[in-house]
N, C-alpha and C positions, 0 to 999 in steps of 0.2 A: 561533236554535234552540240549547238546550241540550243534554245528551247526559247522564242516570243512568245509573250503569254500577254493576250489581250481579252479583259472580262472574264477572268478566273479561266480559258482555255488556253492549253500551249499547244505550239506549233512547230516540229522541231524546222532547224536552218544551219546548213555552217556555219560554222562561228564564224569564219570570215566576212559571209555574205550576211551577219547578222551584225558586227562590227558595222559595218558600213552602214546598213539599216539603223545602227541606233544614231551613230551622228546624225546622219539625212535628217530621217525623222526628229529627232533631238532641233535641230535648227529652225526647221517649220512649226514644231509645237511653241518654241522657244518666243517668234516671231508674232501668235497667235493664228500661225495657218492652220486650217481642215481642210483634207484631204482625204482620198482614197486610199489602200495601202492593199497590192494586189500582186496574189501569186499563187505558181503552178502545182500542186499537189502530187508530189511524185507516185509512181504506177504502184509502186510498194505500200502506198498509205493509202490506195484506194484508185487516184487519177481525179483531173476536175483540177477547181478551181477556186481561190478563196479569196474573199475583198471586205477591209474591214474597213469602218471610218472612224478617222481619227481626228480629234479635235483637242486643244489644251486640256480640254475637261478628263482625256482619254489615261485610263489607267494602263500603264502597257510595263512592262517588264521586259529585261533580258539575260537571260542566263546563260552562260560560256559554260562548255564544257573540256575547254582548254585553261591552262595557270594564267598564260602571257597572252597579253593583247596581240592583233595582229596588224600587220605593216598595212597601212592605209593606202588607197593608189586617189588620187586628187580628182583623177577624171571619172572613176568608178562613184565617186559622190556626186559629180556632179552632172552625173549622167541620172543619178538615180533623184536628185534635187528635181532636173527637170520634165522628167516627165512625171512629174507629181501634176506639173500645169497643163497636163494632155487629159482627154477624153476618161483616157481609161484611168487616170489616178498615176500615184506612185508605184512600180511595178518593179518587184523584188528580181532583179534580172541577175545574170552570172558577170563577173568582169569581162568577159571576152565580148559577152550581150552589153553592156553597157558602152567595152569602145567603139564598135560596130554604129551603137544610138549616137554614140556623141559625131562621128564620122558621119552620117546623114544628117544628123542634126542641124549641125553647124554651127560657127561662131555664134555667142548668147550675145543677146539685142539688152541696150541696156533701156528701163523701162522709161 
């Protein structure tokens, strides 16, 4: 388990699903995008729901609680890149949740 830690609080995440979070994220702040940044609060930490916003200015951290990096999947980024540009923000989904998004989605329009 890994630990986001945004405004001095942490949040733990699998490292995997938090790898992938810091690229995503990483690109949009990189870019100078703000965003939402939204997710589900497992039943063991209480239940509910958490949404932070993030902007270049945003001090965020990521702590692995594994040695090695883990293997990236291309679609799982950029399933997580796009719905950054939806209602609800960027939403910290599972890889299976993210091919699923990309599969409705559909081919990305170019701007």
């Amino acid at each position: 388990m890994g630990t986001f830690i945004y405004a001095g609080s942490g949040f733990e995440m699998e490292d995997r699903l938090l790898a992938h979070l810091k690229i995503a994220i990483t690109a949009k702040l990189r870019v100078g995008e703000t965003f939402l940044l939204n997710w589900q609060v497992p039943a063991h930490k209480g239940s509910g729901r958490l949404s932070v916003w993030l902007s270049p200015l945003s001090s965020v951290e990521y702590r692995f609680g594994g040695s090695r990096p883990p293997e990236l999947n291309r679609a799982w980024l950029d399933a997580l890149s796009r719905s950054a540009h939806g209602l609800r923000g960027m939403v910290a989904m599972t890889e299976e949740e993210a091919m699923s998004y990309m599969e409705q989605a559909g081919p990305a329009t170019a701007p």
